[in-house]
Structures are given as C-alpha cells and as structure tokens.
C-alpha positions, 0 to 999 in steps of 0.5 A: 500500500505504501509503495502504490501511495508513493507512486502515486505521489511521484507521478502527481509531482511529475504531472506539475513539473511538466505543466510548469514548463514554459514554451520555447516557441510560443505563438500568440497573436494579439490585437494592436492599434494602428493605421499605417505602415509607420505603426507597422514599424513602430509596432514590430520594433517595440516587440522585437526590443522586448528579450525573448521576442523571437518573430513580430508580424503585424498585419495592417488590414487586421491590426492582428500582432502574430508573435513568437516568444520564448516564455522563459524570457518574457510574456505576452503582457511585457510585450504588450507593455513595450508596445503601449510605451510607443503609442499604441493600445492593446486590449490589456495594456493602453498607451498614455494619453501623451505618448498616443498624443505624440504619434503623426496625425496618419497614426492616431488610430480611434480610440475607444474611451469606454475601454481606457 
C-alpha cells in the first residue's frame, strides 16, 4: 500500500513539473492599434526590443500582432507593455494619453474611451 501511495505521489509531482514548463516557441497573436505602415514599424520594433521576442508580424488590414516568444524570457503582457510605451493600445495594456498624443496625425488610430 505504501509503495502504490508513493507512486502515486511521484507521478502527481511529475504531472506539475511538466505543466510548469514554459514554451520555447510560443505563438500568440494579439490585437494592436494602428493605421499605417509607420505603426507597422513602430509596432514590430517595440516587440522585437522586448528579450525573448523571437518573430513580430503585424498585419495592417487586421491590426492582428502574430508573435513568437520564448516564455522563459518574457510574456505576452511585457510585450504588450513595450508596445503601449510607443503609442499604441492593446486590449490589456493602453498607451498614455501623451505618448498616443505624440504619434503623426496618419497614426492616431480611434480610440475607444469606454475601454481606457
């Protein structure tokens, strides 16, 4: 009985180890606030700044930010940050008035003021 509590107990404590595991290659994608192919630039830039981004791809027509990360690195709500920090909102984190106030007038995308 003991040594099927104690397997039992060891193969509980491999299952947690293994969910802790953070991925290598994690894909995400997010949306991001912009107009043009300046915040293109500037969208991919700040993700790329952020140590751990591996791959930052955003997508004019859809606003949609595809990533690839290395969640040992960083996580998606720091690369959010970073992006925030240059003018531009996420549905977690949202730019300061006057950092968005700062962008070329062909960047200020319409910001929804319920959600900020």
């Amino acid at each position: 009985m003991k040594t099927l509590m104690m397997m039992l107990c060891l193969l509980l404590a491999m299952g947690n180890l293994q969910a802790q595991t953070k991925n290598k290659n994690a894909r995400y994608t997010i949306d991001v606030n912009g107009n043009c192919e300046t915040c293109k630039k500037r969208i991919e830039k700040a993700a790329l700044s952020v140590s751990g981004v591996k791959l930052a791809s955003w997508d004019v027509a859809t606003h949609e930010l595809s990533l690839i990360i290395n969640e040992e690195k960083t996580s998606i709500l720091e690369v959010k940050k970073a992006i925030a920090k240059v003018g531009h909102d996420t549905d977690e984190v949202k730019a300061e008035d006057s950092v968005y106030e700062n962008l070329h007038s062909c960047c200020k995308y319409e910001r929804n003021p319920a959600k900020r």
